[in-house]
N, CA, C and O of each residue as an XYZ file, in Angstrom:
808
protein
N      28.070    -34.743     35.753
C      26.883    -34.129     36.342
C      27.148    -32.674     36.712
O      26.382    -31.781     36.349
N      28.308    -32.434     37.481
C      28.367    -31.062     37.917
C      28.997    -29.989     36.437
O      28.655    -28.808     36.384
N      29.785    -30.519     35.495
C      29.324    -29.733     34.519
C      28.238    -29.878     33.576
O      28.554    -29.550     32.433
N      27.293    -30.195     33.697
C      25.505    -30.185     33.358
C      24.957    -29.136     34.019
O      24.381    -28.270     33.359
N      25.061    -29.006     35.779
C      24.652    -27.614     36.374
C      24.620    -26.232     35.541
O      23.645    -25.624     35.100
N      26.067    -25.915     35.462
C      26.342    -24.312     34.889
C      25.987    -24.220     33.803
O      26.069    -23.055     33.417
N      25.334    -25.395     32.530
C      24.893    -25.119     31.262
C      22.850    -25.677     31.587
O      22.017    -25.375     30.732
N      22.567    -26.197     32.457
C      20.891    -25.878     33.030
C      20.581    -24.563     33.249
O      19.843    -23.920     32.502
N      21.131    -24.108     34.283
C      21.463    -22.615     35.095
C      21.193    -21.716     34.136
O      20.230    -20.950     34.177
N      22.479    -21.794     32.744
C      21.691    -20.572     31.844
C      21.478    -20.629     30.921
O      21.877    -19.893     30.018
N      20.476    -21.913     30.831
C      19.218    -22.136     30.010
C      18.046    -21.626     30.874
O      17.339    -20.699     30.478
N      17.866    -22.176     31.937
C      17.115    -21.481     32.824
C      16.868    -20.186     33.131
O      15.729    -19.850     33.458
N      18.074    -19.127     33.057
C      18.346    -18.020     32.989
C      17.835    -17.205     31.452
O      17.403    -16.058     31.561
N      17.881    -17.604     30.582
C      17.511    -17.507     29.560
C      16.024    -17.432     29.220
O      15.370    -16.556     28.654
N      15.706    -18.557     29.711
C      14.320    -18.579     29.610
C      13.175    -17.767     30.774
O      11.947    -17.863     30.780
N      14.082    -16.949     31.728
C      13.542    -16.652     32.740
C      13.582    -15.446     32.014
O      12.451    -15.043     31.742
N      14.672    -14.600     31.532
C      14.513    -13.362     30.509
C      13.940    -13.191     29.681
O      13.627    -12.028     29.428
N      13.554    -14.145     28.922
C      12.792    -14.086     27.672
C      11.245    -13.664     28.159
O      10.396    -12.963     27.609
N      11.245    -14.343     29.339
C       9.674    -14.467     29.665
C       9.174    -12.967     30.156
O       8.116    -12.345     30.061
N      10.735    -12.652     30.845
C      10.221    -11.278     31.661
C      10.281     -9.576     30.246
O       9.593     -8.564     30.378
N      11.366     -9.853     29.003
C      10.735     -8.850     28.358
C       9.427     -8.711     27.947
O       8.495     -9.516     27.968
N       9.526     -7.106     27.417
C       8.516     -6.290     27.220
C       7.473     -7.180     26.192
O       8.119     -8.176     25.867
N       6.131     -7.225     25.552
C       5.707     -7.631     25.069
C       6.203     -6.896     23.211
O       7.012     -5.971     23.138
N       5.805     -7.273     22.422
C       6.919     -6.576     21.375
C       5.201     -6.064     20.589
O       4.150     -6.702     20.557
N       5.521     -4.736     20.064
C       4.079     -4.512     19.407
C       4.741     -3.909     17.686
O       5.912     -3.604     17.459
N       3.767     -3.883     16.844
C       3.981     -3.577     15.371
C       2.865     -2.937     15.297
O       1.747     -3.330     15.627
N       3.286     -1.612     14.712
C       2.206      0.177     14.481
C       2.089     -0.187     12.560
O       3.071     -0.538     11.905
N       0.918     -0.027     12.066
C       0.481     -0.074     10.666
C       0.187      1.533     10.551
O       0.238      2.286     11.523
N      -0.092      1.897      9.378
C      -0.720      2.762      8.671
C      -1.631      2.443      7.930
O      -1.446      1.849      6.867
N      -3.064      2.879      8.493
C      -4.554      2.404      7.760
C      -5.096      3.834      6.933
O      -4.892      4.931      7.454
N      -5.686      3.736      5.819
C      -6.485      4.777      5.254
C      -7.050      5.710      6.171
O      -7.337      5.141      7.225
N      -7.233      6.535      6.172
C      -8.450      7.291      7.528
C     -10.088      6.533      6.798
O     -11.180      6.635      7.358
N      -9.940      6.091      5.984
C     -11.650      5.748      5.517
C     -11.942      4.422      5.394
O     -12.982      3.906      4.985
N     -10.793      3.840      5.838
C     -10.583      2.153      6.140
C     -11.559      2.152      7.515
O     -11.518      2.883      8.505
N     -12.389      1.112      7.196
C     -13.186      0.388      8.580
C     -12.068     -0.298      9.063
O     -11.282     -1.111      8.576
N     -12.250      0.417     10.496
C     -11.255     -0.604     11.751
C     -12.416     -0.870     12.978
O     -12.929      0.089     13.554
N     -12.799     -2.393     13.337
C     -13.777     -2.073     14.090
C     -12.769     -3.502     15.339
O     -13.013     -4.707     15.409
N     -11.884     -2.839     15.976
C     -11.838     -3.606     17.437
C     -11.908     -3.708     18.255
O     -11.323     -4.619     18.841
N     -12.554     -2.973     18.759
C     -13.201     -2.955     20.390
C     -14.975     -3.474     19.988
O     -15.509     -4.277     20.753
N     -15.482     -3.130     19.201
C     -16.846     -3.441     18.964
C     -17.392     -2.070     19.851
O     -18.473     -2.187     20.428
N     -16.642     -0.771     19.957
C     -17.652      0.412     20.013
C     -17.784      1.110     19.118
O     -17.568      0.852     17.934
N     -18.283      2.400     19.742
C     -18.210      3.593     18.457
C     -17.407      4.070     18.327
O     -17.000      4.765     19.258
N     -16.452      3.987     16.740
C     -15.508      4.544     16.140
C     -15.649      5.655     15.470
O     -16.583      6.428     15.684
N     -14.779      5.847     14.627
C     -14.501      6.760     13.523
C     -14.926      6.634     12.335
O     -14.666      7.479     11.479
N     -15.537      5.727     12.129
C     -16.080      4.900     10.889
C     -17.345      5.347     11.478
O     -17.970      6.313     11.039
N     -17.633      4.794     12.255
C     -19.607      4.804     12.292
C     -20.054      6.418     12.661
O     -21.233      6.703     12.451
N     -19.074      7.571     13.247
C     -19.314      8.682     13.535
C     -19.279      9.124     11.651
O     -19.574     10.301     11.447
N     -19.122      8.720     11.035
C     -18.378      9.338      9.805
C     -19.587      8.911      8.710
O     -20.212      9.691      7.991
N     -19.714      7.665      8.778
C     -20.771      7.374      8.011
C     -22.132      7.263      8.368
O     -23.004      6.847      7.604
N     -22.353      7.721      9.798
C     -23.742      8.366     10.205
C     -23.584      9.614      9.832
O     -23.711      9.668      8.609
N     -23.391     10.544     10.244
C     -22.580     11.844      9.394
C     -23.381     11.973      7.759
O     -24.353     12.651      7.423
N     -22.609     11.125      7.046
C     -22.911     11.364      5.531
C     -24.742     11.125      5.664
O     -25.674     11.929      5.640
N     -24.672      9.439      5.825
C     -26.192      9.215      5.613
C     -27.100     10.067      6.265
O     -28.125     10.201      5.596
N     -27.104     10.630      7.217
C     -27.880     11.652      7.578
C     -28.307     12.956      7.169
O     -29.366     13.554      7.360
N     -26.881     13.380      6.349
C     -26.931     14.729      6.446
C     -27.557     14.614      4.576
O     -28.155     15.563      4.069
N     -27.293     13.420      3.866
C     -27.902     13.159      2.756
C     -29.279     13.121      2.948
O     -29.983     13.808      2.209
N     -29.844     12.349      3.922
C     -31.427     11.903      4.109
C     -31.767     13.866      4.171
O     -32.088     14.460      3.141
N     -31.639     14.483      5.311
C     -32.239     15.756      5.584
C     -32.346     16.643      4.373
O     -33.302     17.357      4.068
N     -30.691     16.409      3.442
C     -30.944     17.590      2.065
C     -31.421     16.963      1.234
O     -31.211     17.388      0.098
N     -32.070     15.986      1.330
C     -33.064     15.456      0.318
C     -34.690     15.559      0.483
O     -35.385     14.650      0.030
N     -35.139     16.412      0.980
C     -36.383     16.508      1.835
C     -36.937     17.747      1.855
O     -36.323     18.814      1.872
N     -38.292     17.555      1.851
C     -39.190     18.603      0.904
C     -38.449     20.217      2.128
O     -37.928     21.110      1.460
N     -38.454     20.390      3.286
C     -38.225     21.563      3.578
C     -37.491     22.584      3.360
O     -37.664     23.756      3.694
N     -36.033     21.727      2.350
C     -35.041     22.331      1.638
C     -36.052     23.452      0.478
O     -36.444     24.617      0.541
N     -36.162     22.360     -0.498
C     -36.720     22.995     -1.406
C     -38.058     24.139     -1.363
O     -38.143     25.039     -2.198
N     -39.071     23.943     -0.255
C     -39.606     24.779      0.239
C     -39.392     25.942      0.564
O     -40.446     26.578      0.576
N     -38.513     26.538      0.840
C     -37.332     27.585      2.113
C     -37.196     28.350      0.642
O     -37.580     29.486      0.363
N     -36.496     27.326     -0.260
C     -35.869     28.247     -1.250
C     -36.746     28.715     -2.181
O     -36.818     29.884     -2.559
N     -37.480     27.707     -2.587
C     -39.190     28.467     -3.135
C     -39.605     29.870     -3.004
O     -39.979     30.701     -3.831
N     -39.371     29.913     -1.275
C     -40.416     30.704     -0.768
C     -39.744     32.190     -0.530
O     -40.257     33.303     -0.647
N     -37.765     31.615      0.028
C     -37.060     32.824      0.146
C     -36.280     33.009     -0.833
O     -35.533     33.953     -0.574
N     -36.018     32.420     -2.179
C     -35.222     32.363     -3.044
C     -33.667     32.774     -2.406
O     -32.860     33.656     -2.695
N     -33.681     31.672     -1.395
C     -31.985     31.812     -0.876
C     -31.531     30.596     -0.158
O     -32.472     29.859      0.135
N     -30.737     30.308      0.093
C     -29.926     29.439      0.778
C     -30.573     29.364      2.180
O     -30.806     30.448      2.715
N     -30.890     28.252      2.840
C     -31.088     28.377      4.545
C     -30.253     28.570      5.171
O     -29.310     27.822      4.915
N     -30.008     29.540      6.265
C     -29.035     29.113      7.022
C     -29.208     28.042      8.306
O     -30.229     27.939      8.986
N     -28.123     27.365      8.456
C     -28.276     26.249      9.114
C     -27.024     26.530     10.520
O     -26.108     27.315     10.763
N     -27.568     25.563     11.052
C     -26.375     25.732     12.127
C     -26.832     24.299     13.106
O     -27.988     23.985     13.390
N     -25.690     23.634     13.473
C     -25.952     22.520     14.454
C     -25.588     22.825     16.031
O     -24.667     23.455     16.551
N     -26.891     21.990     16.649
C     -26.673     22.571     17.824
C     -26.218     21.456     18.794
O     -25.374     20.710     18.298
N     -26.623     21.144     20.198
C     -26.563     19.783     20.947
C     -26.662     18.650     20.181
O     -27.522     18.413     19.333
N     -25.467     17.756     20.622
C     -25.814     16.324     20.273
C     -25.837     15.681     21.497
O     -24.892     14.928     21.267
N     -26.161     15.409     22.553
C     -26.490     14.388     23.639
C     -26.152     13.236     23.331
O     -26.485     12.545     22.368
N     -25.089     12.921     24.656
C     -24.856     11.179     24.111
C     -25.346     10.150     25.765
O     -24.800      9.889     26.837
N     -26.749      9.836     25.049
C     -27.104      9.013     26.040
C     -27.061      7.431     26.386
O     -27.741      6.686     27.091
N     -25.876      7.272     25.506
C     -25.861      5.932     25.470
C     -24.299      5.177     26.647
O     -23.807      5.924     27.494
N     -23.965      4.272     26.539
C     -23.577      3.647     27.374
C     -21.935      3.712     27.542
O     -21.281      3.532     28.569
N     -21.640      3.914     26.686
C     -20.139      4.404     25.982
C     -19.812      5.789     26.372
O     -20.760      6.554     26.548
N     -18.555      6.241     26.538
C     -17.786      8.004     26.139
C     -18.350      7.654     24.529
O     -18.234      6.548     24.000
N     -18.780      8.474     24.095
C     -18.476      8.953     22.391
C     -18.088     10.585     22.593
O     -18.544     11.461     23.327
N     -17.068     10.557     21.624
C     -16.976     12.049     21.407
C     -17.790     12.808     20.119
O     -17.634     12.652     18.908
N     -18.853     13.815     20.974
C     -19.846     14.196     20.225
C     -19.047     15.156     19.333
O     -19.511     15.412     18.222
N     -18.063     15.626     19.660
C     -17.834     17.038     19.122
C     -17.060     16.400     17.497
O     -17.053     17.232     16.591
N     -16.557     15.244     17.230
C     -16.051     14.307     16.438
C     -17.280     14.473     15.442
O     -17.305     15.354     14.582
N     -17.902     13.905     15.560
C     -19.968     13.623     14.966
C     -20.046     14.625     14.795
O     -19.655     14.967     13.679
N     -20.647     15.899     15.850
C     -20.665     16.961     14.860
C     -19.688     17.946     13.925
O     -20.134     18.870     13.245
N     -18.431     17.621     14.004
C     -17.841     18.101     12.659
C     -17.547     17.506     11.626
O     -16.895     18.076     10.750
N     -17.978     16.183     11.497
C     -18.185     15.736     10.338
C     -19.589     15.826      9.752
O     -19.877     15.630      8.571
N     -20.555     16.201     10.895
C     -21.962     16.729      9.977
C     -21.711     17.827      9.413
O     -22.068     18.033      8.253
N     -21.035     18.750     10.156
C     -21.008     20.290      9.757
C     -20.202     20.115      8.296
O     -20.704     20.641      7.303
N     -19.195     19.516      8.201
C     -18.387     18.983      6.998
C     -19.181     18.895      5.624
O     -19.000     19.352      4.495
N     -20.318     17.953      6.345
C     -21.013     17.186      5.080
C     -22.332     18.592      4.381
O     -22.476     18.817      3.179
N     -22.909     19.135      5.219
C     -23.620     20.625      5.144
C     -22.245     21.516      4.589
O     -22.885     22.079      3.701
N     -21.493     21.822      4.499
C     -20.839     22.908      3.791
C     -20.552     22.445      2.665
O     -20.399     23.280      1.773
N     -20.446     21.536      2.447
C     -19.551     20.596      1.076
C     -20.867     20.764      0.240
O     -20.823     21.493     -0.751
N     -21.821     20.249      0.518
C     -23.137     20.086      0.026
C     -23.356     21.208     -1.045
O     -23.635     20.892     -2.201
N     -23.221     22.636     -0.631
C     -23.149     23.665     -1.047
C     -24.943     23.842     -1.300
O     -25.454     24.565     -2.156
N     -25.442     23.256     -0.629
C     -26.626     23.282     -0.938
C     -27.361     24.190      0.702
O     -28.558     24.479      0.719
N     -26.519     24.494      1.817
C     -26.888     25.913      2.636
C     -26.481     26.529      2.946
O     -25.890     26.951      1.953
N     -26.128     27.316      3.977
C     -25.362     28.374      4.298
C     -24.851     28.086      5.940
O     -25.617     28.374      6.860
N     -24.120     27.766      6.084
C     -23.445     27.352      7.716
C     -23.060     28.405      8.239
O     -22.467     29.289      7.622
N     -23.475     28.453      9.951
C     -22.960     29.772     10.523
C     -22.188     28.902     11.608
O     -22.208     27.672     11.644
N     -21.317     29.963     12.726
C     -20.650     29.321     13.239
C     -21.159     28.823     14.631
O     -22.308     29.189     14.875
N     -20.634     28.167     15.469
C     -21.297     27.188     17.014
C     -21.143     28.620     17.896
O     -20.313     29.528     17.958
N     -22.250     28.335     18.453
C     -22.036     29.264     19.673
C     -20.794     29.651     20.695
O     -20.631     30.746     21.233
N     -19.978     28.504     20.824
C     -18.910     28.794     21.331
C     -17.878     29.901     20.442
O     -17.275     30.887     20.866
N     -17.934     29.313     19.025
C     -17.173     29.649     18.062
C     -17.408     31.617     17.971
O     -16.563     32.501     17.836
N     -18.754     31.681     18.100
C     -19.167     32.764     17.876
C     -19.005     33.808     19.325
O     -19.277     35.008     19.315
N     -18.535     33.089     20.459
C     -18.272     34.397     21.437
C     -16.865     34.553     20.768
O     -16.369     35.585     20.316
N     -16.383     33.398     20.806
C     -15.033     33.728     20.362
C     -14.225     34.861     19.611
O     -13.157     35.422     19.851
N     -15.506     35.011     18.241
C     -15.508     35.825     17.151
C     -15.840     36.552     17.467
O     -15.800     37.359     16.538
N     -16.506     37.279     18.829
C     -17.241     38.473     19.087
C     -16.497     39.220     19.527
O     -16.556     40.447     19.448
N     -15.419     38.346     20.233
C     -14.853     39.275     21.454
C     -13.687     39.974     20.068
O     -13.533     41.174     19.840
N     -13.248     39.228     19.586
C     -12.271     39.689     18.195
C     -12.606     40.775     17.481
O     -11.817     41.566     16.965
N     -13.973     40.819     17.448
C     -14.725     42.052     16.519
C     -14.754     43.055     17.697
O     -14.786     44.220     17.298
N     -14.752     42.905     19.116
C     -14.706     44.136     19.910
C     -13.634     44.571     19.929
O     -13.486     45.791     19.874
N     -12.521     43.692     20.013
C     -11.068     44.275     20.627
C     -10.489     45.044     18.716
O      -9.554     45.836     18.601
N     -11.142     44.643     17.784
C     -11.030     45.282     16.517
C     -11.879     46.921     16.789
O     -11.114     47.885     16.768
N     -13.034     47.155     16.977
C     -13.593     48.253     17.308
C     -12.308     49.497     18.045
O     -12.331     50.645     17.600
N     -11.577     49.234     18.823
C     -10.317     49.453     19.450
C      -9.071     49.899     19.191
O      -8.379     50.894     19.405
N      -9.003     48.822     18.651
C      -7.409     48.435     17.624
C      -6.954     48.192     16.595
O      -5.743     48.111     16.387
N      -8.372     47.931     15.248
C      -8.241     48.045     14.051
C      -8.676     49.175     13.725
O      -9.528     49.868     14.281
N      -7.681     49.478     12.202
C      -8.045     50.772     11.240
C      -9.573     50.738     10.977
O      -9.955     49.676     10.487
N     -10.761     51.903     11.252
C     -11.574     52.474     10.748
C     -11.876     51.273      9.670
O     -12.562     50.287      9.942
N     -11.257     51.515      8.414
C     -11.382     50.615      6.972
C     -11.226     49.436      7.287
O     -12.125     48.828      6.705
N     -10.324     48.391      8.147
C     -10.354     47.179      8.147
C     -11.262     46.396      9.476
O     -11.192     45.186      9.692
N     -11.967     47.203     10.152
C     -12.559     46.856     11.376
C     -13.895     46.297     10.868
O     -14.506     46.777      9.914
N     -14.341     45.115     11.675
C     -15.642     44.804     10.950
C     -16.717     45.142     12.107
O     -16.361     45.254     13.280
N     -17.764     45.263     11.784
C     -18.978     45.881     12.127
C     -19.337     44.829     13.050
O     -19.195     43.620     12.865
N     -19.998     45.635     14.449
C     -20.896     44.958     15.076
C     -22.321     44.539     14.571
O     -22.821     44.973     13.533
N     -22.942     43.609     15.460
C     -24.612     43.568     14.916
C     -24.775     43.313     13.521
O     -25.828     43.672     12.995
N     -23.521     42.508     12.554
C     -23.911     42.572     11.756
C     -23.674     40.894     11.236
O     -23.200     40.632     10.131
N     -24.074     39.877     12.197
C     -24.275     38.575     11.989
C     -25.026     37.824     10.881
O     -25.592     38.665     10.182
N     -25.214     36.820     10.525
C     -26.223     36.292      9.522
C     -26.661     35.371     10.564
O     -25.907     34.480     10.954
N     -28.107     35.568     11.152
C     -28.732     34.564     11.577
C     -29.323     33.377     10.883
O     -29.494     33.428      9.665
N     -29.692     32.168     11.662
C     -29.492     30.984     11.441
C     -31.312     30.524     11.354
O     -32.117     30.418     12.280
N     -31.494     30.342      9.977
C     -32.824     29.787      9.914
C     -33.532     28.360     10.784
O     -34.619     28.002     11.238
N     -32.175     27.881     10.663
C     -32.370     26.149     11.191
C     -31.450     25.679     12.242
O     -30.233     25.770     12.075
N     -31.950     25.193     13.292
C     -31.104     24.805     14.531
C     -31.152     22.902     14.306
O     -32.248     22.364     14.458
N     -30.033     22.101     13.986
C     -30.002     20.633     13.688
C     -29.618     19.793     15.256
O     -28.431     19.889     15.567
N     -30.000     19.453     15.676
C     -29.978     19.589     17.356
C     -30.193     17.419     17.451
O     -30.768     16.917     16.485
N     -29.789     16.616     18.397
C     -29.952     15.038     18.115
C     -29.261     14.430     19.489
O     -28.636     15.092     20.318
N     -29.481     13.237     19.524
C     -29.355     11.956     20.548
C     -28.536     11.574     19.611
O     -28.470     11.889     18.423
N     -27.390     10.262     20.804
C     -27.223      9.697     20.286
C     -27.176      8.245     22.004
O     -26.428      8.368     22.974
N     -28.089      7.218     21.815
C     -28.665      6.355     22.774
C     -27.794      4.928     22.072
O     -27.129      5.083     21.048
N     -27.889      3.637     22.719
C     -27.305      2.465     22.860
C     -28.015      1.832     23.402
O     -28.725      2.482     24.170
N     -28.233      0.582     23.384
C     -28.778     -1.017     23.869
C     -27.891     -1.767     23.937
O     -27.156     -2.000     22.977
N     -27.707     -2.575     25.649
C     -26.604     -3.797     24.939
C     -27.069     -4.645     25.705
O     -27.452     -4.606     26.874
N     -26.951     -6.052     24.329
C     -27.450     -6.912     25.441
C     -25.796     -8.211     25.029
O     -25.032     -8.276     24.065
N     -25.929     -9.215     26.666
C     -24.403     -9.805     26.326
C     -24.800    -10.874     27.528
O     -25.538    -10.866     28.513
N     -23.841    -11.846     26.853
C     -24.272    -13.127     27.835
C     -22.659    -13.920     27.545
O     -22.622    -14.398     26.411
N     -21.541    -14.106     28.237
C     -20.384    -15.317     28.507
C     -19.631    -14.143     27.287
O     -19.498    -12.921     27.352
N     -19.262    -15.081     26.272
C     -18.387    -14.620     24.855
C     -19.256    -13.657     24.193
O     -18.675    -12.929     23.389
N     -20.906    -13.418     24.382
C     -20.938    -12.586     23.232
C     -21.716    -11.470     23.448
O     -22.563    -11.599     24.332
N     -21.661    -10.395     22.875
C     -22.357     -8.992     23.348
C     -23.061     -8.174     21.813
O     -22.424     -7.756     20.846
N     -24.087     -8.158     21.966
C     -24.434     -7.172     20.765
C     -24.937     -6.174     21.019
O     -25.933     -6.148     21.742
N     -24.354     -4.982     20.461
C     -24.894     -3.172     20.928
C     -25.455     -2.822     19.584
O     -25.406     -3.123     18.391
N     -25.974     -2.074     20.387
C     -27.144     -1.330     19.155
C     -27.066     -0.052     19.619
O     -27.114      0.346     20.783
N     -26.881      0.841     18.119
C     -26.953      2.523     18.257
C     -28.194      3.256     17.466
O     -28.584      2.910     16.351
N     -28.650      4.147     18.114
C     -29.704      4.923     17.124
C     -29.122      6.000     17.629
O     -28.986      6.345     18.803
N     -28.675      6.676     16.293
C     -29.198      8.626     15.960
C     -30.332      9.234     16.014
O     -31.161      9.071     15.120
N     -30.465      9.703     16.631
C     -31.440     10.683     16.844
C     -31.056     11.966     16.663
O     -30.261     12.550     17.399
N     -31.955     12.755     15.057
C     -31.607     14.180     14.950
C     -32.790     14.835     14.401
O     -33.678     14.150     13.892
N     -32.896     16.441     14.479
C     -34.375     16.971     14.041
C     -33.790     18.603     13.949
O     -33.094     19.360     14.625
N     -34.528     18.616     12.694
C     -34.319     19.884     11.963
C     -35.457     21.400     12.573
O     -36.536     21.741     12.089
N     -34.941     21.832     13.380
C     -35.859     22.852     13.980
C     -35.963     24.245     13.325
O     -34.946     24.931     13.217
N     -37.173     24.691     12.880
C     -37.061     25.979     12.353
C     -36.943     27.276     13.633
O     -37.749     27.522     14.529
N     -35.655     27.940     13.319
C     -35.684     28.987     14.553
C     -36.953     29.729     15.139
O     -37.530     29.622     16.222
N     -37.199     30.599     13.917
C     -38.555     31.450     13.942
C     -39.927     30.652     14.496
O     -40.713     31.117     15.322
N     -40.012     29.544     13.945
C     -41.497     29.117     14.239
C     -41.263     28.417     15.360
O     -42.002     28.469     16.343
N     -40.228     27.725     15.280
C     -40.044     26.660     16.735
C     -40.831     25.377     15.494
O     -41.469     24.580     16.182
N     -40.871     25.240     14.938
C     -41.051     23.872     13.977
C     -40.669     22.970     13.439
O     -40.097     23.172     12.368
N     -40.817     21.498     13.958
C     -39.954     20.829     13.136
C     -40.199     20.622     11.829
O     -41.358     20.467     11.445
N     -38.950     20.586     10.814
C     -38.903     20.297      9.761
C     -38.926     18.902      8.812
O     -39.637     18.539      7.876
N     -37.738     18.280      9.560
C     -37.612     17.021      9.500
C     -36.865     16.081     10.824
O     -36.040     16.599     11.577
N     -37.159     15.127     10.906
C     -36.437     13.732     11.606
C     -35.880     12.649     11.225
O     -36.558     11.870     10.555
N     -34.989     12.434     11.437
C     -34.332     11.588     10.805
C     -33.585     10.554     11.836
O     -33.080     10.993     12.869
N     -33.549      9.440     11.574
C     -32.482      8.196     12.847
C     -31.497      7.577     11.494
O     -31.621      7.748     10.281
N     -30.818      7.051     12.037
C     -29.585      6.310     12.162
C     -29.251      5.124     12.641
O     -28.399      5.349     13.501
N     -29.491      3.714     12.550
C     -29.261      2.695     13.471
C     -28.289      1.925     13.434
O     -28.570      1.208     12.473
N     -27.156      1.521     13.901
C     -25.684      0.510     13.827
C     -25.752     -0.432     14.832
O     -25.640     -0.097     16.012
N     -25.958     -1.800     14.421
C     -25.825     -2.619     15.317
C     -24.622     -3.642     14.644
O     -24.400     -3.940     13.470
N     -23.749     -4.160     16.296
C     -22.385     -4.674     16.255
C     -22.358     -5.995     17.105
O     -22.758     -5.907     18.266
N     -21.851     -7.419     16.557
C     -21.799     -8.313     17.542
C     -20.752     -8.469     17.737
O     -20.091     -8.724     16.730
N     -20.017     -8.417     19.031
C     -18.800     -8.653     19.710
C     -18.557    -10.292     20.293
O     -19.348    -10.887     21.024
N     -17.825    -10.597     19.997
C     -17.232    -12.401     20.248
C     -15.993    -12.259     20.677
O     -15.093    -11.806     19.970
N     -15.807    -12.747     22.224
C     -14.609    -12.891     22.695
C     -14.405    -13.958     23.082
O     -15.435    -14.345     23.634
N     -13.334    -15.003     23.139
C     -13.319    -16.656     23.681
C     -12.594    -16.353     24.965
O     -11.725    -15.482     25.012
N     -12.936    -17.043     25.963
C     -12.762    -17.656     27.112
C     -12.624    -16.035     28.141
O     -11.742    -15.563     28.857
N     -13.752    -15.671     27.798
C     -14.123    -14.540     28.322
C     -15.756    -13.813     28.904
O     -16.230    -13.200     27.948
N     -16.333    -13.756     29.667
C     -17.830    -13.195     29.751
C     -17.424    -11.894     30.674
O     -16.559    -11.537     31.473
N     -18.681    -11.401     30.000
C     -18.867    -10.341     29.681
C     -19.396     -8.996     31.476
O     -19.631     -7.800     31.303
């Protein structure tokens, strides 16, 4: 019996360590264009492929072709606020550079830069006025303004009861003409996701 003790002891001991390490985790490498959806929010996937479908729906639509009709040129475009009024953090600034992405690629307008982007660039063109050569200094006042301001929501619904939760997203975006203050076009976006968790409410 008493040598049975010191071989219980560190089995016991053993199993008391095992229990107390770290949990052990394994890191993959996924495509960036691979759907990964595990949390059941908004990812990188649904910022990406609202993105495309949107920015396809708008350059497919009579105001494009109108513009160029009328000015025989490229619009310039520029995106403005995206508002995220929905229930989640989303990072808007994610969403809009993959719209801005999908508008330059297009080659079908002319992109200017974000307002932030553009003090940025201003102050560069002053401290050039200054400190660059005459010949390589670029000119004030001499911007390309922006025909079209692309400006949008982005809102959520959730409804959830014990194990299961389903959210719903709509885009909300609208093509504003600078000059007139007119809209051009509107366009939504809708993603809905059902989340199932066991022995869990919500």
């Amino acid at each position: 019996m008493r040598k049975r003790i010191p071989f219980l002891f560190m089995v016991l001991t053993a199993v008391f360590w095992s229990g107390c390490s770290a949990p052990s985790r394994n890191v993959s490498r996924l495509e960036v264009d691979e759907t990964t959806d595990i949390s059941g929010r908004w990812n990188d996937t649904d910022s990406r492929m609202t993105a495309e479908a949107m920015i396809k729906d708008v350059l497919s639509r009579p105001w494009l072709n109108d513009f160029t009709t009328e000015f025989d040129k490229k619009p310039v475009v520029i995106v403005g606020s995206v508002r995220n009024k929905s229930s989640e953090h989303i990072p808007v600034d994610l969403f809009i550079k993959d719209m801005e992405k999908e508008l330059i690629n297009s080659g079908q307008v002319t992109f200017v830069a974000s307002s932030l982007q553009r003090e940025e660039i201003r102050n560069e063109r002053l401290d050039q006025q200054s400190n660059a050569s005459m010949e390589t200094a670029k000119q004030l006042a001499n911007e390309t303004g922006a025909d079209f301001m692309l400006q949008g929501l982005i809102d959520s619904i959730e409804d959830s009861f014990e194990g299961k939760k389903a959210v719903y997203y709509q885009v909300n975006l609208e093509l504003i003409d600078l000059e007139k203050n007119t809209k051009v076009w509107i366009g939504d976006k809708k993603i809905k996701k059902l989340v199932e968790q066991s022995r869990y409410k919500w």
